[in-house]
C-alpha angles and dihedrals in degrees: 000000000000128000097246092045090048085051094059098042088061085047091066088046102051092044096047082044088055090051096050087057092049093046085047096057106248101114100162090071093044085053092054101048099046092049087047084052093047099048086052090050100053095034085051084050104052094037108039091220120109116196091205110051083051082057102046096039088068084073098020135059127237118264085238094049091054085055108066 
């Protein structure tokens, strides 16, 4: 597995987990984890940098480097 596949994979996970809170009735922590989510993508977005995949490529390969 590479490691831009594996981010969005915990992507998914972190947003259905959010949803589960929300269906669950704890919204104060949805809202804290979605907010959390929403301030890494767009810091990832602007910036280019993603703390995460930094974090993950240290175990995982690249997409680009399973390829060859």
């Amino acid at each position: 597995m590479c490691v831009e596949k594996l981010q969005k994979i915990l992507l998914a996970l972190a947003l259905g987990i959010s949803m589960m809170l929300a269906a669950a009735g704890s919204l104060k922590a949805a809202f804290i984890l979605q907010v959390g989510l929403i301030i890494i993508l767009i810091a990832s977005g602007i910036t280019g940098f993603c703390y995460i995949t930094n974090v993950l490529s240290t175990a995982f390969p690249s997409c680009d480097e399973e390829k060859k």
